[in-house]
VOROFI-766240 format. One record per residue (C-alpha): x, y, z. Coordinates in steps of 0.05 Angstrom, whole numbers, plus 5000, padded with zeros to 4 digits. Layout:
N
XYZ...
END
This chain:
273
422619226778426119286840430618796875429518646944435118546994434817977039433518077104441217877112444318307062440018907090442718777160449518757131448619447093445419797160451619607196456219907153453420667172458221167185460421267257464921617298468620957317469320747256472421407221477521337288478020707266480320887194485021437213489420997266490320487206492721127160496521367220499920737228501320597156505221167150512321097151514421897162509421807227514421287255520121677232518422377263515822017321521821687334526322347321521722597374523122067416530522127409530222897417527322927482531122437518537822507480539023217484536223247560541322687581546423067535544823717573544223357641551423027631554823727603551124047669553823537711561523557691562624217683558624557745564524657782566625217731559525457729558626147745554626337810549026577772548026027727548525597790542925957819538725847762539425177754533924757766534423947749527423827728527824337678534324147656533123397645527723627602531624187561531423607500523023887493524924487468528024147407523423607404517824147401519324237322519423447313511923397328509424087303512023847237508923107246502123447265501823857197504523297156498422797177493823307149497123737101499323047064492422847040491023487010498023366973495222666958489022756945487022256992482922757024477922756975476022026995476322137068470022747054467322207003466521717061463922147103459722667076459423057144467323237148467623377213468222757245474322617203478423167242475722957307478022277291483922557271485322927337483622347378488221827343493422427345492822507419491621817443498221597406503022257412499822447481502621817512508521717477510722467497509322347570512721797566519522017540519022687583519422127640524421807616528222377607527622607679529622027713535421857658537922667675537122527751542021957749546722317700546323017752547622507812554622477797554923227828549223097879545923537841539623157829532323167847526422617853518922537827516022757887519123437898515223987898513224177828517423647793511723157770508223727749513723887702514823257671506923107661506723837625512423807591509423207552501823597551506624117511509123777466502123467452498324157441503824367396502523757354495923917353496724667339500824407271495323927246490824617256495624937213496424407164488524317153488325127151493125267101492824627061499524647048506124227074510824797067506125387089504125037154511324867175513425547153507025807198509025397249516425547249515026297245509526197309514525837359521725927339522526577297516627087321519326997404526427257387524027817346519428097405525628107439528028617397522129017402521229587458520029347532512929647535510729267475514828487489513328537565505928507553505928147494511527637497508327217565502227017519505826787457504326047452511825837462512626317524505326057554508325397548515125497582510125857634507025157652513324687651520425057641523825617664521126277636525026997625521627517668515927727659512527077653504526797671502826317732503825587709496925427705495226237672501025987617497725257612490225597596493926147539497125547509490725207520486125777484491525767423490425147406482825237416483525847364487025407313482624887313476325267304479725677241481724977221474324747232471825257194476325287135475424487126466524577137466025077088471024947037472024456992477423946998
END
C-alpha cells in the first residue's frame, strides 16, 4: 500500500528542491565556519595594508638619499600598494584551500550527494568566493592608498584619488588579487590536492616569472608580458619593459583565469569526487 503525503507535507518536500540560491546558501555557511578562511583572510588583510604603509614610510624617510633613477620611477599609487604583491600568495593559497580541503575531508562527497548536478556547487563556490574576497580586497587596496598617501606626505611626495590613473589602480589592484584567488580554487578543484595546488600556484606566479628572466631576450620578451603575474602588474603596478596596455594585461589575466576554470569544470563534471 502506499502512503499518501498530505497536501502539507508534499508542499514542504517540493520546497526543499535544489536551487542555485540555496547551494550559495550552503557554501557561505561552510565559508564562514571555517576558521583558516578568517585566518588567511585576515593575513591578507594585514599584508596589503601593512607592507604598503611599511614601504610608503621607508619611501618617505629615506628619498632624500634616493638615487635619481629610482626617483624617476617612483610612482605613489603603486607604491602604497606594493603590500599586493605579498598579499597575492595569501589568497591564492585561501582559494585552493576552500576546495582542495573537501577532497582532503571528504566532505566533498556530500556536497555532489546534495546536488547530483555538480556544477552548481563550484558556481556557488565562485560567487560566495568573490562576493566576500572581491570586496574585502578592494577594500584594503583603499585603505592602503590613502594610509601610504598620508605616510608619503611627510616629503610632499603624495598623490590623491582623482589623479589620473590612480583610482584605476587601486580598484584593480583589489580585481587582482580577486582573480588570483580564483585562479587557486581552479587549481585546487583541478589537482585535488592541498599541496599540489599551492605548489602549482607558487610555481605559476612567484617561481616561473624569475626563471624567464634567465631565459634569452627573444623567448622572455614575448613570452614574459602574458604570464598571469606580468598581465596583472600590466593592469595595476609598474611593469619591466616590455609590458601589455592596462586593459590588454587585465583581458590575459582575465582569459587565465577563464582557462583554469574550465579545466577545473571539466575535471570536477567528469570525474568522480
Amino acid at each position: 500500500m502506499t502512503a499518501v503525503l498530505p497536501r502539507s507535507a508534499r508542499d514542504t518536500h517540493a520546497g526543499m528542491k535544489v536551487t542555485q540560491a540555496r547551494v550559495i546558501t550552503s557554501e557561505w555557511t561552510k565559508f564562514r565556519s571555517l576558521r583558516s578562511t578568517k585566518i588567511t583572510l585576515l593575513v591578507s588583510l594585514v599584508l596589503t595594508i601593512g607592507v604598503g604603509a611599511l614601504v610608503s614610510a621607508v619611501t618617505a624617510a629615506h628619498w632624500d638619499h634616493l638615487s635619481l633613477g629610482d626617483k624617476a620611477s617612483f610612482n605613489p599609487v603603486v607604491t602604497s600598494l606594493d603590500g599586493v604583491l605579498i598579499s597575492q600568495l595569501a589568497v591564492g593559497v585561501l582559494g585552493v584551500l576552500l576546495v582542495s580541503g573537501e577532497y582532503a575531508t571528504g566532505m566533498i562527497r556530500a556536497s555532489l550527494t546534495s546536488v547530483p548536478k555538480r556544477l552548481p556547487v563550484l558556481w556557488a563556490k565562485l560567487a560566495v568566493f568573490a562576493g566576500v574576497v572581491g570586496s574585502l580586497s578592494i577594500a584594503s587596496t583603499f585603505v592602503a592608498f590613502f594610509l601610504g598617501q598620508s605616510l608619503l606626505s611627510g616629503k610632499h611626495l603624495q598623490t590623491t584619488i582623482g589623479a589620473p590613473d590612480a583610482f584605476r589602480r587601486v580598484v584593480a589592484a583589489g580585481l587582482y588579487l580577486l582573480l588570483i584567488g580564483i585562479i587557486g580554487m581552479a587549481l585546487g578543484g583541478l589537482l585535488r590536492n592541498t599541496a599540489a595546488g599551492i605548489s602549482a600556484l607558487v610555481a605559476l606566479f612567484f617561481v616561473i616569472p624569475p626563471v624567464l628572466d634567465l631565459l634569452p631576450a627573444s623567448w622572455s620578451n614575448h613570452i614574459g608580458p602574458y604570464l598571469p603575474s606580468n598581465a596583472g602588474m600590466s593592469f595595476w603596478g609598474r611593469p619591466d619593459n616590455p609590458h601589455l596596455a592596462p586593459w590588454t594585461g587585465f583581458a590575459v589575466l582575465c582569459g587565465w583565469t577563464a582557462f583554469a576554470i574550465i579545466l577545473a569544470t571539466m575535471r570536477l563534471h567528469r570525474s568522480d569526487a
